[in-house]
C-alpha positions as CSV (number, residue, x, y, z in Angstrom):
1,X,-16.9,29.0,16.1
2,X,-19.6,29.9,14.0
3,X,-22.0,27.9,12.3
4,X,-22.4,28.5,8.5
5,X,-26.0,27.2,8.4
6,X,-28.7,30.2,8.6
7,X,-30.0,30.6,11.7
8,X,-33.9,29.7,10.5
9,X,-31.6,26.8,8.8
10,X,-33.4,23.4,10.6
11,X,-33.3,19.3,9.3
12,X,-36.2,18.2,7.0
13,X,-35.9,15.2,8.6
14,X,-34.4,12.9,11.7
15,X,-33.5,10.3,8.9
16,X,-30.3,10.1,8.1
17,X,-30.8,10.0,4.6
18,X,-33.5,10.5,2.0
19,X,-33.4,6.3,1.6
20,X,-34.2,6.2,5.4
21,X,-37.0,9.1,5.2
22,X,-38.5,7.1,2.2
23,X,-38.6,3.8,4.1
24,X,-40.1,5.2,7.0
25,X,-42.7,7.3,4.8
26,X,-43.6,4.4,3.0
27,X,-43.9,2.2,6.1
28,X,-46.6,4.7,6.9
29,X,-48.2,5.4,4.2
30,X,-47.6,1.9,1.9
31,X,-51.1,1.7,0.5
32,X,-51.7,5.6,-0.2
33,X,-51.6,6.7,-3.7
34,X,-48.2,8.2,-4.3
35,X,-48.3,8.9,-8.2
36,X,-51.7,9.4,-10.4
37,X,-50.8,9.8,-14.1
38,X,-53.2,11.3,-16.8
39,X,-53.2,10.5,-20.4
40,X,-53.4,13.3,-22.9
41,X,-57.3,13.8,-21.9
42,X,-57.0,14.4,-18.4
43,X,-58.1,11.1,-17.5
44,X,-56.5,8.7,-15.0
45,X,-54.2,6.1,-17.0
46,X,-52.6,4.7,-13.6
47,X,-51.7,5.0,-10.4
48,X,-48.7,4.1,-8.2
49,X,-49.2,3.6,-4.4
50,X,-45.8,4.7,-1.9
51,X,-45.2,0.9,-1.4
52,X,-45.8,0.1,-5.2
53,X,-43.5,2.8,-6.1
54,X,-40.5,1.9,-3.4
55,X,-40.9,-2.2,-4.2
56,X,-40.7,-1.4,-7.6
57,X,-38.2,0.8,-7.6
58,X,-35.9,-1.6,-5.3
59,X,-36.1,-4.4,-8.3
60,X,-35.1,-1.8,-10.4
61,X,-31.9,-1.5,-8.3
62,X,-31.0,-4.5,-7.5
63,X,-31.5,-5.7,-11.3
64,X,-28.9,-2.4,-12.2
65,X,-26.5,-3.3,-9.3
66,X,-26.9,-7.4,-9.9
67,X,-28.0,-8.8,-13.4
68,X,-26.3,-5.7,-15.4
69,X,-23.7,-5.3,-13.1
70,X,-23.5,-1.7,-12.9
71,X,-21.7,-0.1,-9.7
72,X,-22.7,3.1,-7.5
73,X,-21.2,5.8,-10.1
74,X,-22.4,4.5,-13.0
75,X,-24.4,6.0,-15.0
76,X,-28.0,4.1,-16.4
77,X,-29.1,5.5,-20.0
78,X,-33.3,5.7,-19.1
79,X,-34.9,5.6,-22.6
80,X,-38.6,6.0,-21.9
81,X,-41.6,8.2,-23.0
82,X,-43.4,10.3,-20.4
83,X,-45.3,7.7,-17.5
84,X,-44.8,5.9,-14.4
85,X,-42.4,3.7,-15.6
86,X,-39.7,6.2,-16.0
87,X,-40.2,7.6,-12.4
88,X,-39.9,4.4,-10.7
89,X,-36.5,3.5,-13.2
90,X,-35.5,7.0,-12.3
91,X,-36.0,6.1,-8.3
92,X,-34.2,2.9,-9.0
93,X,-31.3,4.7,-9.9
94,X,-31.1,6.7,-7.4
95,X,-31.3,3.9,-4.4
96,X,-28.4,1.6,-6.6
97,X,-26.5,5.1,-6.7
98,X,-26.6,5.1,-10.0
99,X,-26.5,8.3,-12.5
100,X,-29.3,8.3,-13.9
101,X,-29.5,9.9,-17.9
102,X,-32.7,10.5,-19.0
103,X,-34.0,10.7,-22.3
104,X,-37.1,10.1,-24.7
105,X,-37.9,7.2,-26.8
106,X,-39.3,7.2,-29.8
């Protein structure tokens, strides 16, 4: 039999999944700046460390999953402007399984 992955083909990780990767990264790295946003100048308007991001990010889930009562498969309407807010709804969604739809407000 042969295999259908290329032969330079090799695992990004030994995590299972990108949820286990994440954890583990963030176990290691928890306090590290993750995310620096700029405003319009070029100046720094906020930063988001790997722990800050995944804590965040798991509120966001289990708020989705719990208090709305959405379900993996669902989808999640993400009305934000451009910032760290919208990355760590759009993470959210992702570790609740959620579809996340993406668009602008204002």
């Amino acid at each position: 039999m042969t295999s259908s992955k290329p032969q330079w083909w090799r695992p990004f990780s030994e995590e299972p999944t990108w949820q286990a990767q994440a954890r583990k990264t963030t176990a290691a790295l928890d306090k590290e700046t993750f995310l620096t946003w700029l405003d319009g100048n070029g100046a720094e308007a906020s930063k988001l460390s790997f722990g800050g991001v995944w804590g965040r990010s798991e509120f966001v889930a289990n708020w989705l999953l719990g208090d709305v009562g959405l379900a993996a498969g669902d989808r999640a309407l993400l009305v934000y402007a451009p910032g760290p807010e919208f990355f760590v709804a759009f993470i959210g969604c992702l570790r609740a399984g959620v579809l996340a739809v993406p668009t602008r407000s204002g």
